[in-house]
VOSESE-127259 format. One record per residue: residue number from 1; residue in one letter; x, y, z of N, C-alpha, C, O, CB in turn. Coordinates in pm, whole numbers, plus 50000, padded with zeros to 5 digits. Last residue first. Glycine has a CB too. Layout:
NUM:A:X:Y:Z:X:Y:Z:X:Y:Z:X:Y:Z:X:Y:Z
...
END
This chain:
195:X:42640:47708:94453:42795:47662:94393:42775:47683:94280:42863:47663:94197:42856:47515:94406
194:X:42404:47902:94556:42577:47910:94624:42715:47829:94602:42825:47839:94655:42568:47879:94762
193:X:42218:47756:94468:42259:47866:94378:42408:47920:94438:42500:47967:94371:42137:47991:94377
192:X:42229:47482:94537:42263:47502:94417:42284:47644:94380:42353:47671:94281:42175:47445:94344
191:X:42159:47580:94781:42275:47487:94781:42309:47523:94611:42409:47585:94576:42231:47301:94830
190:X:41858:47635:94722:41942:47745:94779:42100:47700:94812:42168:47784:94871:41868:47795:94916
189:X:41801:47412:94641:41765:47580:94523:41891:47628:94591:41999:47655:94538:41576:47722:94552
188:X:41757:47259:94848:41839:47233:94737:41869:47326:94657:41976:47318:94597:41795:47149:94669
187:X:41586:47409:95019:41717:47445:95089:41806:47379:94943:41913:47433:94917:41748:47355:95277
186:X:41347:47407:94884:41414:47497:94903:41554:47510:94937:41629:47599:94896:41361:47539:94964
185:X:41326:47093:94872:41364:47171:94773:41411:47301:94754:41485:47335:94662:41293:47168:94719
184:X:41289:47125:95189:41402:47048:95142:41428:47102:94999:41537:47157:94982:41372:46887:95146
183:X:41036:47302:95218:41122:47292:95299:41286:47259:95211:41371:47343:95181:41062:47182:95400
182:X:40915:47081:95111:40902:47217:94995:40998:47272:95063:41085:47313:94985:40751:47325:94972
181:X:40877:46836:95287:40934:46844:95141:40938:46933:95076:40966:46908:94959:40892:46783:95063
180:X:40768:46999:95508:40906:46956:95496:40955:46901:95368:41074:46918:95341:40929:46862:95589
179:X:40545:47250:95593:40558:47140:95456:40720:47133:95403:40780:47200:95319:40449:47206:95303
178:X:40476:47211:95922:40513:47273:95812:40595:47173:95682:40668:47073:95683:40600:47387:95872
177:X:40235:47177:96136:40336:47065:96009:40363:47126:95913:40295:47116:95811:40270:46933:95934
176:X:40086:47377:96231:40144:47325:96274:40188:47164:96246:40175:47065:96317:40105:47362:96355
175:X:39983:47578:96004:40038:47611:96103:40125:47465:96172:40246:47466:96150:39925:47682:96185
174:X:39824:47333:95854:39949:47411:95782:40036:47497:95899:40158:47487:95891:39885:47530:95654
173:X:39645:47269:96038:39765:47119:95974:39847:47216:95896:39958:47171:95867:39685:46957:95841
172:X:39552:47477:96081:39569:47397:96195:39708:47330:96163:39818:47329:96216:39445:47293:96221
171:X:39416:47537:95855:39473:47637:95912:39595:47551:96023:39714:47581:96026:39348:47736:95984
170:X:39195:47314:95821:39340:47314:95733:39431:47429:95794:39549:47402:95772:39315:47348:95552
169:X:39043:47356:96039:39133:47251:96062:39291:47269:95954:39412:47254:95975:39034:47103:96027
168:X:38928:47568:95991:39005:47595:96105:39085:47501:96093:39202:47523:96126:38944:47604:96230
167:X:38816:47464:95785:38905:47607:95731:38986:47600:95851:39107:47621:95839:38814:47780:95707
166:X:38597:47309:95883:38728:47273:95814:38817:47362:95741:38884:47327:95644:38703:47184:95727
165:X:38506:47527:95972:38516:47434:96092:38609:47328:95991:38699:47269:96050:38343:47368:96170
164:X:38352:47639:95781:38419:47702:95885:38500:47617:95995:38548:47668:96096:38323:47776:95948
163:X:38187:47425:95655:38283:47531:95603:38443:47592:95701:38566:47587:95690:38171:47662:95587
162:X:38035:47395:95900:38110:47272:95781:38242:47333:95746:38357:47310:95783:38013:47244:95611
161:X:37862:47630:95869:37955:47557:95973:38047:47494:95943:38159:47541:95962:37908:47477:96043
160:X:37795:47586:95599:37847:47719:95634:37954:47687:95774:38075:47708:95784:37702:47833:95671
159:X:37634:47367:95581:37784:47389:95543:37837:47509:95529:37925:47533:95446:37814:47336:95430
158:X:37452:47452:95806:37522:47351:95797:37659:47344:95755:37762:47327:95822:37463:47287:95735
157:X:37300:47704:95641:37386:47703:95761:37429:47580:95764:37490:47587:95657:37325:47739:95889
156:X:37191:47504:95397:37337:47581:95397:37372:47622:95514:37490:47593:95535:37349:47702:95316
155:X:37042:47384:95583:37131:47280:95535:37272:47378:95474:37392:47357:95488:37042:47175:95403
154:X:36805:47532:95646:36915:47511:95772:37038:47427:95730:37125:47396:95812:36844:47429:95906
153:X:36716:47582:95390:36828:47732:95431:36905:47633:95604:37013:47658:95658:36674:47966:95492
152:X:36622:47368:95367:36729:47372:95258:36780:47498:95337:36903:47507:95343:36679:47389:95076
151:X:36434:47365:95540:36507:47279:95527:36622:47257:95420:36689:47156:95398:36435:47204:95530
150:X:36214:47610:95422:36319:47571:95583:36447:47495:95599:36547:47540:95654:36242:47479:95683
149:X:36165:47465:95195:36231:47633:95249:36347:47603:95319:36469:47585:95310:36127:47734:95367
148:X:36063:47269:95270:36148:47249:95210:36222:47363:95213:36344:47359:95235:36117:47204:95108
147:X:35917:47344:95580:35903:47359:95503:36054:47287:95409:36150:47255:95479:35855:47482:95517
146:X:35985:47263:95881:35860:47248:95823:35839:47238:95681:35763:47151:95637:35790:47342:95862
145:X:36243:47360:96065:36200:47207:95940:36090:47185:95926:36060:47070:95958:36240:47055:95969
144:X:36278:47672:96173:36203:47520:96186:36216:47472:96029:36202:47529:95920:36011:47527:96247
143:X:36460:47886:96367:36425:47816:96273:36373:47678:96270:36409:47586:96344:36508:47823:96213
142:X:36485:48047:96550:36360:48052:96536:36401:47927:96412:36291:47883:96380:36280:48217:96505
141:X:36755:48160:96627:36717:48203:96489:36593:48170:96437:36555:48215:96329:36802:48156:96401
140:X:36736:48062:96833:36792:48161:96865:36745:48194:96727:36673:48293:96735:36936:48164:96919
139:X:36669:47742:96804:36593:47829:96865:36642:47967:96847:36535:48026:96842:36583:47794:96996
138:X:36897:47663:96639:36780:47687:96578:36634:47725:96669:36521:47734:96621:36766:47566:96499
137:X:37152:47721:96826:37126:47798:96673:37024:47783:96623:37001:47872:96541:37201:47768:96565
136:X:37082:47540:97028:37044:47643:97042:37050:47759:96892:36972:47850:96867:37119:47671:97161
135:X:37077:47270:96861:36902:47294:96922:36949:47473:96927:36883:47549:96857:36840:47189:97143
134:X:37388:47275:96820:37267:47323:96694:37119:47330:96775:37046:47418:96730:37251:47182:96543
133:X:37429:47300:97080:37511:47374:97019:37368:47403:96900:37286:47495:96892:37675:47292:96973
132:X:37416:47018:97162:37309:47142:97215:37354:47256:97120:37249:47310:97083:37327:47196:97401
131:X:37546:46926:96958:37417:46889:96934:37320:46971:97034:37201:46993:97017:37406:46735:96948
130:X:37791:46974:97069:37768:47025:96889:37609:47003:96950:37566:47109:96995:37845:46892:96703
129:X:37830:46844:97280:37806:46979:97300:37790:47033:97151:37776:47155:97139:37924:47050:97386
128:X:37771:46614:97269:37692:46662:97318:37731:46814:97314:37648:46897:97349:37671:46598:97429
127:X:38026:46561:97092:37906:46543:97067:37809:46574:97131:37712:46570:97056:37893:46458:97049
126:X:38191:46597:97337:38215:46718:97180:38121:46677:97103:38107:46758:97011:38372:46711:97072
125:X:38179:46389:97456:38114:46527:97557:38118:46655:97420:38063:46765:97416:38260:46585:97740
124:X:38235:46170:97316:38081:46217:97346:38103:46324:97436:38002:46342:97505:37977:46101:97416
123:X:38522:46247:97267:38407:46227:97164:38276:46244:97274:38236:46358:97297:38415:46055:97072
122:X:38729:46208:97462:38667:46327:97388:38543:46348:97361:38466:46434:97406:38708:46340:97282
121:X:38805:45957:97384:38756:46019:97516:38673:46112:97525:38564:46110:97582:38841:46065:97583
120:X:38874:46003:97125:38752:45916:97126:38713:45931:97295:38596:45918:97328:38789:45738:97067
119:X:39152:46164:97136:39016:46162:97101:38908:46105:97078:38834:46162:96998:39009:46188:97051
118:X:39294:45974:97339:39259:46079:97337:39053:46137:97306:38943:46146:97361:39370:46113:97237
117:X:39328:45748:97126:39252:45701:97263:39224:45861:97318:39105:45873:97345:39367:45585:97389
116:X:39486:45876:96935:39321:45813:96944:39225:45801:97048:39105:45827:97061:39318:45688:96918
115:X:39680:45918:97091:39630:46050:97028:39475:45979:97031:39379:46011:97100:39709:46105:96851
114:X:39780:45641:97141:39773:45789:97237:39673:45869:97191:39574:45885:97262:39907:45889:97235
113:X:39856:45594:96864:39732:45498:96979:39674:45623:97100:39563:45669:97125:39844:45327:97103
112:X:40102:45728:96843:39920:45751:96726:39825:45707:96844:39739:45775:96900:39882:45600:96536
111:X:40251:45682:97031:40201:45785:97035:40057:45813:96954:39956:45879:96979:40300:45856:97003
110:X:40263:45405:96918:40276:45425:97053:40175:45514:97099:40072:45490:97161:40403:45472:97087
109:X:40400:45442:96670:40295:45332:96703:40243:45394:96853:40128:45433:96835:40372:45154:96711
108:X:40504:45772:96639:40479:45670:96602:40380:45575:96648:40268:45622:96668:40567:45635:96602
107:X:40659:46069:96610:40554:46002:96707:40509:45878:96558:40492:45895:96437:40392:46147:96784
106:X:40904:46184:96520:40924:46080:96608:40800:46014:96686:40809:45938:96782:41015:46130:96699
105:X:40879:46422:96360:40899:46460:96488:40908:46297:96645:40914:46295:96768:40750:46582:96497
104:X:40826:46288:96149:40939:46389:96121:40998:46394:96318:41107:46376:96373:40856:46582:96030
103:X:40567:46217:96182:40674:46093:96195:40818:46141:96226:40904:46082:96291:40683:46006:96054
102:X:40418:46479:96172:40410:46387:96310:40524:46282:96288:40585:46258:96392:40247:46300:96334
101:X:40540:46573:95931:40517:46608:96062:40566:46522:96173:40670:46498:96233:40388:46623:96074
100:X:40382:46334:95780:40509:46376:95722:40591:46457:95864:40697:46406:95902:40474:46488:95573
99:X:40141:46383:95837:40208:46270:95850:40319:46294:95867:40367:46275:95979:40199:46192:95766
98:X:40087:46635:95762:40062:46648:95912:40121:46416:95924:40124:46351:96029:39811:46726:95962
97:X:40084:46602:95470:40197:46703:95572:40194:46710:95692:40278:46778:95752:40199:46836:95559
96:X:39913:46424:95409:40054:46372:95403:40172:46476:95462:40290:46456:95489:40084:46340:95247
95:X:39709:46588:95457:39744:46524:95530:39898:46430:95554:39960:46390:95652:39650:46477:95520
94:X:39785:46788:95247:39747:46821:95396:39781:46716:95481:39866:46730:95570:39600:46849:95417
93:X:39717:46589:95043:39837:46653:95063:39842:46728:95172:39962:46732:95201:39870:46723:94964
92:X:39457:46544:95064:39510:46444:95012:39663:46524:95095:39692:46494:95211:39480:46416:94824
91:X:39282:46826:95258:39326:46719:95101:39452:46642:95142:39530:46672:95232:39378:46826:94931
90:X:39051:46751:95538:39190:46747:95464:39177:46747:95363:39079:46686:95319:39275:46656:95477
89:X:38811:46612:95559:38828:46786:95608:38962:46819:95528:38966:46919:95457:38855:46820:95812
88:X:38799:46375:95525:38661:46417:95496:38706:46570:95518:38620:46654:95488:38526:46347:95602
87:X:39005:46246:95602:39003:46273:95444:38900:46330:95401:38878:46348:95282:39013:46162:95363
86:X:39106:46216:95872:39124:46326:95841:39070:46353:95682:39086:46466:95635:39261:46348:95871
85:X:39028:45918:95900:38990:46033:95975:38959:46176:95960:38863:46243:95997:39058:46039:96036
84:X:39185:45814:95699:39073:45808:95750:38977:45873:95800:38862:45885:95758:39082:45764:95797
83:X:39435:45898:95832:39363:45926:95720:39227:45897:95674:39169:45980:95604:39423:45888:95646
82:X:39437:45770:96065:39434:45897:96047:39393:45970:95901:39332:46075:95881:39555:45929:96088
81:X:39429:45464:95944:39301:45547:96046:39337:45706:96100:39257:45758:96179:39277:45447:96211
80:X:39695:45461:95924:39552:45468:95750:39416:45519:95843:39327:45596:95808:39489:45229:95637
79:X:39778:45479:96088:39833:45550:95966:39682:45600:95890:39614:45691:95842:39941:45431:95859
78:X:39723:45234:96224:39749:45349:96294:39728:45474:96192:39654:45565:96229:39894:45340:96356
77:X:39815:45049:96008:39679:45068:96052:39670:45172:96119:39579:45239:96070:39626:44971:96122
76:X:40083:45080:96115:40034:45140:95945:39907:45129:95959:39857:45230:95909:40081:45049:95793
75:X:40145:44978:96321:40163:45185:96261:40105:45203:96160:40074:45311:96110:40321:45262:96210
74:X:40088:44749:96295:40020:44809:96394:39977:44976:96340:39879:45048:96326:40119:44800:96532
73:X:40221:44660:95985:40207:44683:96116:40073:44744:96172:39975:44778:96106:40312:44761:96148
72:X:40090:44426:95708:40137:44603:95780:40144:44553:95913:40098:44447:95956:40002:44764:95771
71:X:40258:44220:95467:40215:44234:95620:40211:44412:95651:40297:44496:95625:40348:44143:95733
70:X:40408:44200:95222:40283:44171:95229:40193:44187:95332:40072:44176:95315:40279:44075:95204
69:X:40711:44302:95267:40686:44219:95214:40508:44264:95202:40491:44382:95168:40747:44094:95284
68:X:40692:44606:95446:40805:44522:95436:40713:44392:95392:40630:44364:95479:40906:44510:95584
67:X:40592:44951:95336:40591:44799:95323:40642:44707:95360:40678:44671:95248:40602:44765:95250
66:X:40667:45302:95434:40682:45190:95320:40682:45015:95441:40732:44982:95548:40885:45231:95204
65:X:40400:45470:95588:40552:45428:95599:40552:45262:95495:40477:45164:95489:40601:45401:95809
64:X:40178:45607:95399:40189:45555:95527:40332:45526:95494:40379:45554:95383:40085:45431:95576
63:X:40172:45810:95205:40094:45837:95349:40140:45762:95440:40156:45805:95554:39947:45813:95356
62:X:40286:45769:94977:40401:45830:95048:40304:45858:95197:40355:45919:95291:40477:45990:94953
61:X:40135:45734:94750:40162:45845:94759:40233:45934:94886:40246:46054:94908:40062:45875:94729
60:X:40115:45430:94766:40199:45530:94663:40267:45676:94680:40377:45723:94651:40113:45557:94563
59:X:40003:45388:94971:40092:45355:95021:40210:45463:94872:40316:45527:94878:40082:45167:95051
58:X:39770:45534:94918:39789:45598:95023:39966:45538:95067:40040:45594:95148:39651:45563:95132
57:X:39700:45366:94694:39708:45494:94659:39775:45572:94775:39836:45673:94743:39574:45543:94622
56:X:39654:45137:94806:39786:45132:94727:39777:45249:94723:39888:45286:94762:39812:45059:94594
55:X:39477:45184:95008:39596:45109:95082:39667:45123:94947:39787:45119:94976:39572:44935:95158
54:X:39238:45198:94784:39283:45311:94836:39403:45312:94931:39450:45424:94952:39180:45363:94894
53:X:39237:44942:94697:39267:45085:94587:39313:45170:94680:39425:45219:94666:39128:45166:94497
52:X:39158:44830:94883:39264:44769:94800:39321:44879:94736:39441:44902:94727:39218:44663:94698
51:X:38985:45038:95079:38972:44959:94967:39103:44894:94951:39171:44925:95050:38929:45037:94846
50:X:38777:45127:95443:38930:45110:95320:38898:44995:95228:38828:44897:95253:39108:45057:95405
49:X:38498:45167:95451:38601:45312:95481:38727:45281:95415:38788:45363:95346:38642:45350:95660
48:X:38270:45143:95160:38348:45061:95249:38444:45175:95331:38463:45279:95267:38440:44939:95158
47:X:37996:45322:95226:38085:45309:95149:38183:45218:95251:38181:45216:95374:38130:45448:95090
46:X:37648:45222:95357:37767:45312:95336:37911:45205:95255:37924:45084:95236:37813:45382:95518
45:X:37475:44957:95376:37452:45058:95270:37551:45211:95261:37531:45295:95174:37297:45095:95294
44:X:37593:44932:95704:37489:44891:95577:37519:44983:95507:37578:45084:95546:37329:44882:95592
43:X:37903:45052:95795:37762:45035:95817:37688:44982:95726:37752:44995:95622:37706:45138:95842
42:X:38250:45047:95934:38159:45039:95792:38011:45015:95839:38005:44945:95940:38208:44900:95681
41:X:38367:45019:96134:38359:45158:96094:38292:45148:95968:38282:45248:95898:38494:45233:96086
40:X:38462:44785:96225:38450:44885:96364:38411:45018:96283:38418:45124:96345:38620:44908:96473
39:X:38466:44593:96003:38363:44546:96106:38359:44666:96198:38255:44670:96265:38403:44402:96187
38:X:38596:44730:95815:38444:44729:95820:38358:44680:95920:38237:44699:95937:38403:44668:95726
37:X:38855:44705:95964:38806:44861:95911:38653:44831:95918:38583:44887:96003:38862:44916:95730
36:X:38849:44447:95915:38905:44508:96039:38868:44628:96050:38842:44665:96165:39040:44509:96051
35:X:38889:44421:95611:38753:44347:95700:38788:44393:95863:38705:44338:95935:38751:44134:95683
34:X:39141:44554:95563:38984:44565:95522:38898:44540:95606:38835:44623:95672:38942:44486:95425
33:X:39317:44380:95754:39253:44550:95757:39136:44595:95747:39054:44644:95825:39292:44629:95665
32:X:39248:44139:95600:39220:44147:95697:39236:44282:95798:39176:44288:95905:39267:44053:95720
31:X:39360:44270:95317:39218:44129:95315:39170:44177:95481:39068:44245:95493:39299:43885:95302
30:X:39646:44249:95407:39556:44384:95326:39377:44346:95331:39292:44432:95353:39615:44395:95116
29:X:39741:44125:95693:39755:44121:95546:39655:44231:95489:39587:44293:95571:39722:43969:95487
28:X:39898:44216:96007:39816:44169:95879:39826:44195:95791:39908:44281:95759:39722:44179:95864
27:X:40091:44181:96268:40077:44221:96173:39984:44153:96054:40009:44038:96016:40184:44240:96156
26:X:39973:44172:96577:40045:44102:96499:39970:44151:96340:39851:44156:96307:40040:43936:96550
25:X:39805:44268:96771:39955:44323:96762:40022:44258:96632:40129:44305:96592:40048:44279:96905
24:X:39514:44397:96635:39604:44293:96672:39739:44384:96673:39774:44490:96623:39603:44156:96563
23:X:39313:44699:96782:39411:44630:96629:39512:44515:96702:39575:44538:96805:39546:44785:96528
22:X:39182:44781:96972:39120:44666:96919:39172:44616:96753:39123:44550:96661:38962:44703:96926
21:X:39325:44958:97064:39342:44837:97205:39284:44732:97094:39319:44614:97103:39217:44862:97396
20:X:39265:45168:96960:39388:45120:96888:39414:44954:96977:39497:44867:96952:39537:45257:96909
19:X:38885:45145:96811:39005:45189:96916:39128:45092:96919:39119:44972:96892:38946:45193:97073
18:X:38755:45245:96607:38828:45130:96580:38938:45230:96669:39017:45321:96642:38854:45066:96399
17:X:38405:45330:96590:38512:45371:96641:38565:45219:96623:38498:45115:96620:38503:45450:96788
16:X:38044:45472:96603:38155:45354:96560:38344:45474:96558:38379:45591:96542:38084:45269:96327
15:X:37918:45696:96643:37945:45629:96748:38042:45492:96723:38098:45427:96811:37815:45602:96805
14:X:37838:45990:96613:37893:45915:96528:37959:45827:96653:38032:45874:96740:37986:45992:96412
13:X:37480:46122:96574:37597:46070:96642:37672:45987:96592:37620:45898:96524:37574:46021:96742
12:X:37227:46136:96399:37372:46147:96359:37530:46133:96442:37645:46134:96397:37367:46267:96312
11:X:37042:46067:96604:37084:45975:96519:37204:45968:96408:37258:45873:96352:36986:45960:96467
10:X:37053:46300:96713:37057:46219:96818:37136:46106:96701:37253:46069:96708:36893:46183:96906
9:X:36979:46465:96506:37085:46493:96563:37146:46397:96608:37263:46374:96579:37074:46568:96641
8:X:36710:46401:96449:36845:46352:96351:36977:46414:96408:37079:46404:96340:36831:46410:96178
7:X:36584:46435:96679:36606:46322:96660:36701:46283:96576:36769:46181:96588:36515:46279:96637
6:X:36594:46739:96678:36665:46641:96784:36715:46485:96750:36822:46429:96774:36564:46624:96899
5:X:36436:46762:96467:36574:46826:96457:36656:46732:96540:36752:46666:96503:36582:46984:96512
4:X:36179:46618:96283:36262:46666:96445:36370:46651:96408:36414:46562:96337:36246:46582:96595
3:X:36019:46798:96052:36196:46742:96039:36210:46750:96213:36241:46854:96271:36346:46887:95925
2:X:35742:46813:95869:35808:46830:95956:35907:46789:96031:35857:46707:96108:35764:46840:95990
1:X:35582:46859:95575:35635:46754:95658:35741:46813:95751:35835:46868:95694:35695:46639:95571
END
């Protein structure tokens, strides 16, 4: 059975998006995120993108900026759609250092929206160019989806790419957000050993 390449390319485009023009200004409740998340980024039969579980785990663990009563802001949807974003290439703690970072350094509601709107500009010319990108790695190497063979050696090139291409990113978020809470324990070590 034979795999057009093009076509699952074409069809892996990732084309849902929750641009920042399409979060209310007015703050919501946890219920209406959710359902705000699934209507611009959830599909049939995929995983919800935010849970109940995962808004407490992300608010526990210090990702987004603490709570005031039952309502998030704008920033905190802002927040959770970087994580979001970032949880398929990041760990957990990577990202809370490129949070930790970016807030450290004063970019907030304003600036996140910025960044988004950025990259979703972006997006289809960095999708057209991955997707000529793979036609030419599988002409240049001759390779075809004919066989299960076939189709299992073009899947480890895949996460060989994969690979490589989230090595650059964690490189990225450790070069540039340096880890300000290890930062701070250091400088406590180093207070404590001078009294």
């Amino acid at each position: 059975m034979a795999i057009d390449a093009q076509m699952l390319l074409k069809h892996s485009e990732k084309n849902k998006a929750l641009h920042p023009d399409d979060i209310p200004a007015l703050d919501l409740y946890m219920d209406q995120i959710i359902a705000l998340m699934h209507a611009y980024l959830g599909g049939e039969g995929e995983r919800e993108p935010l849970t109940r579980t995962m808004i407490h785990n992300y608010s526990k663990a210090g990702l987004i900026s603490p709570v005031k009563g039952k309502k998030y802001s704008k920033e905190h949807i802002l927040q959770m759609l970087v994580i979001y974003s970032l949880k398929h290439t990041l760990s957990i703690a990577q990202i809370k250092r490129v949070l930790n970072g970016v807030s450290a350094c004063g970019v907030h509601e304003k600036e996140l929206a910025q960044c988004f709107e950025m990259q979703l500009a972006r997006r289809d010319a960095i999708t057209q160019e991955m997707t000529d990108y793979m036609m030419r790695i599988m002409q240049k190497t001759d390779m075809k989806l004919d066989t299960p063979e076939d189709t299992l050696s073009f899947l480890l090139t895949l996460t060989d790419i994969t690979d490589t291409l989230s090595n650059f990113a964690a490189a990225i978020a450790e070069q540039g957000f340096p880890d300000l809470e290890a930062a701070k324990k250091k400088e406590k070590r180093k207070e404590k050993k001078e009294t």
